[in-house]
Chimera marker file (.cmm) of the C-alpha trace (Angstrom):
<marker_set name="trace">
<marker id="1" x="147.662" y="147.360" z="98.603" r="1" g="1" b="0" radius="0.5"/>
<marker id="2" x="148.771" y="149.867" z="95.800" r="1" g="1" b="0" radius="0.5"/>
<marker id="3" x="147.638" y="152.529" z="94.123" r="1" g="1" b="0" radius="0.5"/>
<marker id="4" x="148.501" y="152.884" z="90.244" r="1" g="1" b="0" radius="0.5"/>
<marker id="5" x="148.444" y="155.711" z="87.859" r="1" g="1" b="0" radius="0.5"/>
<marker id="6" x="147.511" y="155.455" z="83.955" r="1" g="1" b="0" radius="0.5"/>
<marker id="7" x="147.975" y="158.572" z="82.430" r="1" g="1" b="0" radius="0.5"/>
<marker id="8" x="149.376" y="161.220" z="80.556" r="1" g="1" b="0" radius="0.5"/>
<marker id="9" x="153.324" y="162.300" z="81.332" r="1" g="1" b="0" radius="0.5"/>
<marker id="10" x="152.304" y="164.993" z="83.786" r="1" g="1" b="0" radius="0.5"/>
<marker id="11" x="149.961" y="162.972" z="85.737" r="1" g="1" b="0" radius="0.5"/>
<marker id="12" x="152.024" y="159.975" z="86.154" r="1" g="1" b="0" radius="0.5"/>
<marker id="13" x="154.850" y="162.009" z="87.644" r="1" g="1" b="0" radius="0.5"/>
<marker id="14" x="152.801" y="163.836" z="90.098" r="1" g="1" b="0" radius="0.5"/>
<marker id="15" x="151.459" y="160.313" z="91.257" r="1" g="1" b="0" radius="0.5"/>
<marker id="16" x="155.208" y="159.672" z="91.111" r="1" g="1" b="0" radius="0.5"/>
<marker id="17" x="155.949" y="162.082" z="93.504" r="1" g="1" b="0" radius="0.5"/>
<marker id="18" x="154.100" y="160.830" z="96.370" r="1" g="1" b="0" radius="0.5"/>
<marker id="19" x="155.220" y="157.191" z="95.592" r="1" g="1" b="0" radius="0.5"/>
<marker id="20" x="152.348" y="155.722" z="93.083" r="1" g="1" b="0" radius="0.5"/>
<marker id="21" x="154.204" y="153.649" z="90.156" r="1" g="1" b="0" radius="0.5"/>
<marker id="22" x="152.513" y="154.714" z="86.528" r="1" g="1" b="0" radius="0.5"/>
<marker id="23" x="152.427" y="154.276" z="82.945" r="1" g="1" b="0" radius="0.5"/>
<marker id="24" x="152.746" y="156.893" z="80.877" r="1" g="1" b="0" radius="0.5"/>
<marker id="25" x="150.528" y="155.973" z="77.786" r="1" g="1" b="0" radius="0.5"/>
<marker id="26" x="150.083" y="157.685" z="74.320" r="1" g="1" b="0" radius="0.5"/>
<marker id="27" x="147.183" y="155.658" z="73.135" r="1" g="1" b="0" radius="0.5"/>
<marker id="28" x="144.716" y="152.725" z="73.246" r="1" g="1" b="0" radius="0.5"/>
<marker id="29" x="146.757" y="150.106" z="72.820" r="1" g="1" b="0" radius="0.5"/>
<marker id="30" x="149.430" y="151.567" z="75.358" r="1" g="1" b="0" radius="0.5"/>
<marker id="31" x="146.256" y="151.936" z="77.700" r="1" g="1" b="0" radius="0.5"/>
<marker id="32" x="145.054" y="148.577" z="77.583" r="1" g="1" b="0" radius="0.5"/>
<marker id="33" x="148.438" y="146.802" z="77.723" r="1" g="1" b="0" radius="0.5"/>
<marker id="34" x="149.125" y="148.870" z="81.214" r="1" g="1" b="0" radius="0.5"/>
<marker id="35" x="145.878" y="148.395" z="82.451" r="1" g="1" b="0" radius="0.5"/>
<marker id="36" x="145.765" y="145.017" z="81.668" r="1" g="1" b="0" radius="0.5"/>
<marker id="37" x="149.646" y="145.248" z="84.002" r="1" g="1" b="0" radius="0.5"/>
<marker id="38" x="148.032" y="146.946" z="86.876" r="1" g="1" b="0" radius="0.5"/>
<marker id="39" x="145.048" y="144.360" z="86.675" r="1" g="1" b="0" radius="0.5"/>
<marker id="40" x="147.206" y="141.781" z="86.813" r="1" g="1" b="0" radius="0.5"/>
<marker id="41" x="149.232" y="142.898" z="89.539" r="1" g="1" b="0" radius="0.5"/>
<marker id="42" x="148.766" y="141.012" z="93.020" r="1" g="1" b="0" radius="0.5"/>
<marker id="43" x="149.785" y="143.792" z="94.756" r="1" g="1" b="0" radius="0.5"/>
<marker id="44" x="147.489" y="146.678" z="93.226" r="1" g="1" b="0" radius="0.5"/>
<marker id="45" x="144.266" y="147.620" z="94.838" r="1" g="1" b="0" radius="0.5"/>
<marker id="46" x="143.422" y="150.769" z="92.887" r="1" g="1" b="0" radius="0.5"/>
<marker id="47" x="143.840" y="151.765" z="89.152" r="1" g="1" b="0" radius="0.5"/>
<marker id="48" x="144.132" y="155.889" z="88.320" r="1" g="1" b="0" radius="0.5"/>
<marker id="49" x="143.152" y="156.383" z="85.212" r="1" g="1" b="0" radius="0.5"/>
<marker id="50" x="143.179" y="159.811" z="83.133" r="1" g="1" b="0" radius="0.5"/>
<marker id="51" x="139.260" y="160.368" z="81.505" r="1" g="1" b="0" radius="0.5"/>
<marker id="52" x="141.385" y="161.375" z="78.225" r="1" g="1" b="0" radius="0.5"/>
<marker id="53" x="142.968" y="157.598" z="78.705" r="1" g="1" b="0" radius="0.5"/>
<marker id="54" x="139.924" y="155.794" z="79.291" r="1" g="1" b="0" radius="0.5"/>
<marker id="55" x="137.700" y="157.588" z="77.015" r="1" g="1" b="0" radius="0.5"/>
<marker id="56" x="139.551" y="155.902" z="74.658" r="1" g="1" b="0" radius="0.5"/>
<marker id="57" x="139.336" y="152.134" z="76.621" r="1" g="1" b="0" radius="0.5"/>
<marker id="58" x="135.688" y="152.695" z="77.991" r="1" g="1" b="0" radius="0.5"/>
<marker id="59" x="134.372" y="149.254" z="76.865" r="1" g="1" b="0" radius="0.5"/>
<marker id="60" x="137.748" y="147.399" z="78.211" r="1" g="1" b="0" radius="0.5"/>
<marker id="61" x="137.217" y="149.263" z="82.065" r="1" g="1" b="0" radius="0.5"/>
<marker id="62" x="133.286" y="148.688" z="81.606" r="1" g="1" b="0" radius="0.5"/>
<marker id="63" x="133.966" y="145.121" z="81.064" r="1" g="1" b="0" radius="0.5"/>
<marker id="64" x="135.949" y="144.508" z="83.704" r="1" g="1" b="0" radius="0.5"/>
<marker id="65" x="134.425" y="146.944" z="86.366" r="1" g="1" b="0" radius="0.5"/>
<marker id="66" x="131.124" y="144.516" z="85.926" r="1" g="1" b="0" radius="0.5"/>
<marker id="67" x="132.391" y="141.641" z="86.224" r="1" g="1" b="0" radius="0.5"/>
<marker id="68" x="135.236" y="142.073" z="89.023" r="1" g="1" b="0" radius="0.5"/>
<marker id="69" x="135.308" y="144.065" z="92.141" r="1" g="1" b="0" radius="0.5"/>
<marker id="70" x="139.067" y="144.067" z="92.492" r="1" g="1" b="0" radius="0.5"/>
<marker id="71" x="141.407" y="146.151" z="91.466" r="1" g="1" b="0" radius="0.5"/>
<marker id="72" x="138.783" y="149.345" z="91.934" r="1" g="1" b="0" radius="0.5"/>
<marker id="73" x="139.488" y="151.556" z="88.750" r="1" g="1" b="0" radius="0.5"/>
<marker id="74" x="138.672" y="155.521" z="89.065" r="1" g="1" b="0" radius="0.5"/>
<marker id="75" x="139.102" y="158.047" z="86.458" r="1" g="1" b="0" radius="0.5"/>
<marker id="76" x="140.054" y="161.313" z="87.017" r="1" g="1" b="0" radius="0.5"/>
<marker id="77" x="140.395" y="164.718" z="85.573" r="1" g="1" b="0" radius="0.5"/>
<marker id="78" x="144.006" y="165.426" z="83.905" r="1" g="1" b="0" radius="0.5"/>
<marker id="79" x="146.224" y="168.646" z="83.720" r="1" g="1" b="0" radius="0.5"/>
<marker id="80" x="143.511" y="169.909" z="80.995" r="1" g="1" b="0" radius="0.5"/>
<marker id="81" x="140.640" y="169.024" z="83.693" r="1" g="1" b="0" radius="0.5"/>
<marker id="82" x="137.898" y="167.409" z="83.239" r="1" g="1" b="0" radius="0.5"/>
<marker id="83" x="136.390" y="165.937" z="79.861" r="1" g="1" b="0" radius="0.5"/>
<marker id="84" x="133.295" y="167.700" z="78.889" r="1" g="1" b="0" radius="0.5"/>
<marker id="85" x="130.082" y="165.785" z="78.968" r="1" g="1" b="0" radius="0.5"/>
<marker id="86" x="131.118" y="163.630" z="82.156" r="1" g="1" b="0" radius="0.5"/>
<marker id="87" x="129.636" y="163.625" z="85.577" r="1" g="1" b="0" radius="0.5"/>
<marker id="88" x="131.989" y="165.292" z="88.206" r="1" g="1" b="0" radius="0.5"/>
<marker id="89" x="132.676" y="163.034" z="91.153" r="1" g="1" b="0" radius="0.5"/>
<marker id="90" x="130.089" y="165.851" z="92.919" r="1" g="1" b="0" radius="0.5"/>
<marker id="91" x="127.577" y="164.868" z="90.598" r="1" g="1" b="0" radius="0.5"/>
<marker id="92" x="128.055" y="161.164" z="91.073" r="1" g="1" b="0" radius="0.5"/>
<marker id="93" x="127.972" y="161.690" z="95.060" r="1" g="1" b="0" radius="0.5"/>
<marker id="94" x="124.737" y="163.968" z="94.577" r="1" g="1" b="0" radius="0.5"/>
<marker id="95" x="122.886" y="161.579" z="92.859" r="1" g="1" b="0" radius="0.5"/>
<marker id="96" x="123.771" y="158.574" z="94.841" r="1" g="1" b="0" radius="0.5"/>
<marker id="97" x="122.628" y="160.595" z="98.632" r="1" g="1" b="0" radius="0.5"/>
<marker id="98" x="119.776" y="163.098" z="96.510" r="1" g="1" b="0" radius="0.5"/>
<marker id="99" x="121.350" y="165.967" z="98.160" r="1" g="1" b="0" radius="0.5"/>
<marker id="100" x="124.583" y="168.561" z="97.938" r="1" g="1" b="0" radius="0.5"/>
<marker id="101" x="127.499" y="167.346" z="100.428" r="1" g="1" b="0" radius="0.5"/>
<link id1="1" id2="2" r="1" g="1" b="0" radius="0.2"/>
<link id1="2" id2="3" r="1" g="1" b="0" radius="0.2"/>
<link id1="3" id2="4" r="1" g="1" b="0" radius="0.2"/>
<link id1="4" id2="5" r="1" g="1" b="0" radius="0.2"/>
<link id1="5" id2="6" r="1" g="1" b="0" radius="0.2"/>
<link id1="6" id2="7" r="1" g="1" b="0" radius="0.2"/>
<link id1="7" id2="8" r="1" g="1" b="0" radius="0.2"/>
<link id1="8" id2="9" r="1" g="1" b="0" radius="0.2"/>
<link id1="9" id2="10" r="1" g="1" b="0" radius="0.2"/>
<link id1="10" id2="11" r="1" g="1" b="0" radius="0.2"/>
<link id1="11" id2="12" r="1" g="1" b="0" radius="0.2"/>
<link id1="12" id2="13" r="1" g="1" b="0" radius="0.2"/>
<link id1="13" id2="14" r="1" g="1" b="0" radius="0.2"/>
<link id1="14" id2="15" r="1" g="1" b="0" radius="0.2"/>
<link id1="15" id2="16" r="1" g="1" b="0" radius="0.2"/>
<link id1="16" id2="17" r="1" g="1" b="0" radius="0.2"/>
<link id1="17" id2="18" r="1" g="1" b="0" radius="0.2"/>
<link id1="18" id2="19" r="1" g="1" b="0" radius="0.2"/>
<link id1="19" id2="20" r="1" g="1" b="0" radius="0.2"/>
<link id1="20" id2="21" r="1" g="1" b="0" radius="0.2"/>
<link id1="21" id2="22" r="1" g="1" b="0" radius="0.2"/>
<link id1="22" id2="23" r="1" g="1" b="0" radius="0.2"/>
<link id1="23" id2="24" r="1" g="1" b="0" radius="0.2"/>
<link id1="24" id2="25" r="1" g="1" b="0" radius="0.2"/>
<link id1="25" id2="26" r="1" g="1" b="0" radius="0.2"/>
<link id1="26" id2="27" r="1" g="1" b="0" radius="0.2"/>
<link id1="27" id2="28" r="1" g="1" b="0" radius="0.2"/>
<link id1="28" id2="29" r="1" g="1" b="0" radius="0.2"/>
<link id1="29" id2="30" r="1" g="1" b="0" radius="0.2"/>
<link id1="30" id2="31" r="1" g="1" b="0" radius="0.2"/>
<link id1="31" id2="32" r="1" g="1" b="0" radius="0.2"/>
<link id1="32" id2="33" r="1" g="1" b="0" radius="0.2"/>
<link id1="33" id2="34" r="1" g="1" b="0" radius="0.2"/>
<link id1="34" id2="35" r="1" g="1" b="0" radius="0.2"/>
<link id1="35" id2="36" r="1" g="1" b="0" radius="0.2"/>
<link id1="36" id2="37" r="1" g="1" b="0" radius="0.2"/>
<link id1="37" id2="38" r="1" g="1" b="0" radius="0.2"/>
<link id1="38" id2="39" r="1" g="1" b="0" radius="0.2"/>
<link id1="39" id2="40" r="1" g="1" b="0" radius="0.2"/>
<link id1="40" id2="41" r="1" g="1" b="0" radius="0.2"/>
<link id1="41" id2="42" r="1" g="1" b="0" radius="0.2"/>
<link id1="42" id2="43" r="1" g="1" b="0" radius="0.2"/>
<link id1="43" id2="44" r="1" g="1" b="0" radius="0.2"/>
<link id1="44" id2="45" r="1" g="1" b="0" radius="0.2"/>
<link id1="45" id2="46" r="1" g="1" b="0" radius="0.2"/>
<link id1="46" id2="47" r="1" g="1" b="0" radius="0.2"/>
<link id1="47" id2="48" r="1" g="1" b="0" radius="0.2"/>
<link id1="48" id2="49" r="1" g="1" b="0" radius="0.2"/>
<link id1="49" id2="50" r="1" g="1" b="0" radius="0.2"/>
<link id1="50" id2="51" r="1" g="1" b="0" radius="0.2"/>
<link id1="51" id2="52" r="1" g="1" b="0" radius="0.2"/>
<link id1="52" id2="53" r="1" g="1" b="0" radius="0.2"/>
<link id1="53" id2="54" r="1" g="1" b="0" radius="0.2"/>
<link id1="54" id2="55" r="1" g="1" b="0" radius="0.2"/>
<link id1="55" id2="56" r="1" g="1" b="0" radius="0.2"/>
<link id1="56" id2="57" r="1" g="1" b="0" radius="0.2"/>
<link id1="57" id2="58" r="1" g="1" b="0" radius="0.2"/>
<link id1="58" id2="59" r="1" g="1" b="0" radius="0.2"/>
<link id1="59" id2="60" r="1" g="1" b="0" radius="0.2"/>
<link id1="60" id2="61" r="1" g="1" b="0" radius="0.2"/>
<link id1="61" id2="62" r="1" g="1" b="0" radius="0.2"/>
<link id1="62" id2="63" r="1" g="1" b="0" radius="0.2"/>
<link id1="63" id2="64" r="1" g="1" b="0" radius="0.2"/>
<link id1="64" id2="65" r="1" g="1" b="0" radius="0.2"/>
<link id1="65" id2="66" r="1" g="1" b="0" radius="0.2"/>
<link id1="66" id2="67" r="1" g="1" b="0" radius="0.2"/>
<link id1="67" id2="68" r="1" g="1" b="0" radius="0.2"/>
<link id1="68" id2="69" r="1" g="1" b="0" radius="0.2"/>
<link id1="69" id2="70" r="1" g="1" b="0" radius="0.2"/>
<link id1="70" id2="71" r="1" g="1" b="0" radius="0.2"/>
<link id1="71" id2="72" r="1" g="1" b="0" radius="0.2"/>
<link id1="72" id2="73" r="1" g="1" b="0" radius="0.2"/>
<link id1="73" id2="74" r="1" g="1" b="0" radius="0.2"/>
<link id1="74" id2="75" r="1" g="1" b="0" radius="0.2"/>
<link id1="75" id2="76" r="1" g="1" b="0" radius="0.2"/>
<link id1="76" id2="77" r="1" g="1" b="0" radius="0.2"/>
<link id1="77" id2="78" r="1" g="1" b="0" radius="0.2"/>
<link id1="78" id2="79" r="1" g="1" b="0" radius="0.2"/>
<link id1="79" id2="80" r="1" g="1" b="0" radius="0.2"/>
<link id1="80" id2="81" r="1" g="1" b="0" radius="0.2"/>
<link id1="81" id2="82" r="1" g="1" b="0" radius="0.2"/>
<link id1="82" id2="83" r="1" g="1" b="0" radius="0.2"/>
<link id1="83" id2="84" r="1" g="1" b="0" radius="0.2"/>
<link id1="84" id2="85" r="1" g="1" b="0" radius="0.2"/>
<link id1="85" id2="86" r="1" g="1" b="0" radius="0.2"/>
<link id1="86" id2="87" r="1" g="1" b="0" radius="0.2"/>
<link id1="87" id2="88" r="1" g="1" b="0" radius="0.2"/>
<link id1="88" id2="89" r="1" g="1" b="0" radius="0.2"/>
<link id1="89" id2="90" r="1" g="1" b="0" radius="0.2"/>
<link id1="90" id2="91" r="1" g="1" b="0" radius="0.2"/>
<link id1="91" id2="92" r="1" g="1" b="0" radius="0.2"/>
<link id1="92" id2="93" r="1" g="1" b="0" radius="0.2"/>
<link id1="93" id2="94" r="1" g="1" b="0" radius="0.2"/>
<link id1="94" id2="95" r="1" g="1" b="0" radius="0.2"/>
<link id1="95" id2="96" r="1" g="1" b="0" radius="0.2"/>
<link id1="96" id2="97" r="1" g="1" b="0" radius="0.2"/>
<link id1="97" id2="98" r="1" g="1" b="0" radius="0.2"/>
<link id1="98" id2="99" r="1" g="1" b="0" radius="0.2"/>
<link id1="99" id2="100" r="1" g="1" b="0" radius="0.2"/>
<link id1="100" id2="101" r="1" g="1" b="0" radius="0.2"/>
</marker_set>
């Protein structure tokens, strides 16, 4: 199983660096044609995706992380951190166990 990075030219040479192939993408339609590579992809078990990238391909991860349970997809915070507005991974993990871990 792989992992594989979607992202932004900084991030996808830092995954780079400790051996995770990437995309660099400059828009939707770049997004959606490499995610719809790294979905496709027998060997890939996990998709990184920027929260800049799939801000702009919400409805296309939504789709799919409802209806499949494999490749997992995770967004993360790029070199600008995180997008304003969204639930840190903290938040997620506090709400899910009702307590600080």
């Amino acid at each position: 199983m792989k992992f594989f990075a979607i992202g932004d030219e900084t991030m996808v040479a830092g995954f780079n660096l400790v051996g995770v192939d990437g995309i660099v993408v400059e828009g939707a339609d770049d997004a959606l044609e490499a995610l719809d590579k790294a979905l496709n992809s027998k060997d890939v078990g996990i998709v990184i995706v920027s929260e800049r990238i799939a801000s702009q391909i919400q409805e296309r991860i939504e789709e799919y992380t409802f209806t499949h349970t494999f490749p997992l997809i995770i967004e993360v915070p790029d070199r600008t951190g995180p997008v304003e507005g969204r639930a840190s991974i903290r938040d997620l993990v506090r709400s899910a166990v009702g307590f600080n871990v």
